[in-house]
Phi, psi and omega in degrees: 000301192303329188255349169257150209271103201278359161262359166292307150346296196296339189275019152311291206288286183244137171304160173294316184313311189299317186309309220260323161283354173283316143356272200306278191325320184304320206306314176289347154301329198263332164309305196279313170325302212264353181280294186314306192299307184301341174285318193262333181275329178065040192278356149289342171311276175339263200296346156302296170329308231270336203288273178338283166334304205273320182285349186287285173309339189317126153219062140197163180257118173298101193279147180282051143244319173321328208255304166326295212311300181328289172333316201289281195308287150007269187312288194298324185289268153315331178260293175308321210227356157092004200307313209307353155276105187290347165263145223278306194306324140350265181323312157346270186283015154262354169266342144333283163306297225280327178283298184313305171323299175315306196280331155341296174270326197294314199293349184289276164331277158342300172264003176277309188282286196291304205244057200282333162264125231279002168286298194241087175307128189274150190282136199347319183300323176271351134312359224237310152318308180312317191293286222310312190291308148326322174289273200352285187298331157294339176291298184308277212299323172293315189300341206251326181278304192267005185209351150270347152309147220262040167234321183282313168299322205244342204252347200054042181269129150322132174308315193268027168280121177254156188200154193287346173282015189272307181013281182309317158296289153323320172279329187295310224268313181290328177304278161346296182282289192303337169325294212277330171288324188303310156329298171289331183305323170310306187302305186247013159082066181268349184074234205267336121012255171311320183296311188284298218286358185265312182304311161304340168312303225256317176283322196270331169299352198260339152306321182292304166299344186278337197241026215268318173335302224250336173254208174234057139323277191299002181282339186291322168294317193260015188284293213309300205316304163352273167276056129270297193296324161283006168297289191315313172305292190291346186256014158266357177061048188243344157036027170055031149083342207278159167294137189293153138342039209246158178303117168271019182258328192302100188313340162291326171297312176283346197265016195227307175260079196278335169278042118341283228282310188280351163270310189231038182052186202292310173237096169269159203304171145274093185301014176083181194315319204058201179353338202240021179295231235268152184255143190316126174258030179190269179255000000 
């Protein structure tokens, strides 16, 4: 099953060609989906405005080695490695999803277009990736769905409470899992079976790429831009117009708020963490 390629398979049944265009159509679906989605939400509007805004108010201009670096740090942080969750279960499993997702489809891709036939096998590894990248997400996302949503952890909301933001998860979750039956059903001659779990296969990756309008598809894209840009807003100090962090011992800080000194006097106390006094037990 973990070495063999089920859409090299699959082409007794459907040509590669029809395969490698269904391929192509999801792609121009999660395109025009995130397009459509950027349109109606006006999240590139929002941020240019906000990018205008934040540069008027600035005070310094952030130079472009300064903004690599930001980048730099972006990708390993926010993209790669999930920091913006502080909570460590949280985080797991979304790098769980998010990995399984990523070798899922691309190892998906891969072998429908370079291996669409049992002529041209694919090497051992990308079937094997494919499994593996499918367990991931299935691992992450049931972790995320029955026990870490933060209506399920904090609220005691039932798992089978549905809502249209489930959409994007439930379809990930569902591609996946019929994936891998559908997979085993191949392995072991389940018969009509096998049939049913590939047609559900079809419905829910084609509901998952179909609904991007509709889901948290698009977010994924335009999240990195995000955090770049509010790195860039803090480190020109326009800090999105909010007040800065600051030493209220620092005597340039008091001479710029002098009621410091008459409310909580020339060296005030600390007042601890605030908000971050303890760590989040939950989404």
């Amino acid at each position: 099953m973990f070495m063999t390629n089920p859409f090299a398979e699959l082409s007794a049944h459907i040509s590669p060609a029809i395969q490698q265009g269904y391929v192509i159509l999801m792609a121009i679906l999660v395109a025009g989906g995130t397009i459509l989605d950027m349109m109606h939400k006006k999240s590139a509007k929002y941020f240019f405005e906000n990018a205008q805004k934040a540069k008027k108010s600035a005070k310094r201009e952030v130079g472009a080695g300064e903004k690599a670096v930001i980048a730099v740090k972006v990708l390993a942080d926010e993209v790669l490695t999930s920091g913006e969750f502080c909570n460590v279960k949280r985080r797991i499993s979304h790098l769980f999803t998010m990995y399984g997702t990523v070798i899922f489809i691309v190892t998906s891709a891969i072998m429908i277009f370079q291996y669409p036939t049992p002529d041209t096998p694919a090497p051992g590894y990308l079937p094997l990736l494919w499994h593996i990248g499918a367990l991931m997400l299935c691992f992450g996302g049931y972790w995320f769905w029955f026990g870490i949503r933060v209506d399920v952890a904090a609220e005691g909301t039932k798992w089978y409470h549905l809502v249209r933001a489930d959409l994007f998860i439930l379809s990930l979750l569902a591609t996946a899992t019929f994936g891998l039956l559908w997979s085993f059903g191949l392995s072991s001659g389940l018969g009509r079976l096998t049939t049913l779990f590939f047609v559900l296969f079809v419905i829910s990756s084609t509901t998952l790429f179909g609904s991007v309008l509709w889901s948290k598809f698009a977010h994924m894209f335009f999240k990195p831009a995000a955090a770049f840009q509010k790195r860039v807003i803090m480190a020109d100090g326009s800090a999105e117009n909010l007040p800065m962090d600051y030493d209220l011992t620092d005597p340039e800080v008091q001479k710029r708020f002098p009621d410091i000194a008459e409310y909580m006097g020339n060296n005030p106390a600390y007042m601890g963490k605030g908000i971050r006094r303890e760590a989040p037990n939950h989404y």
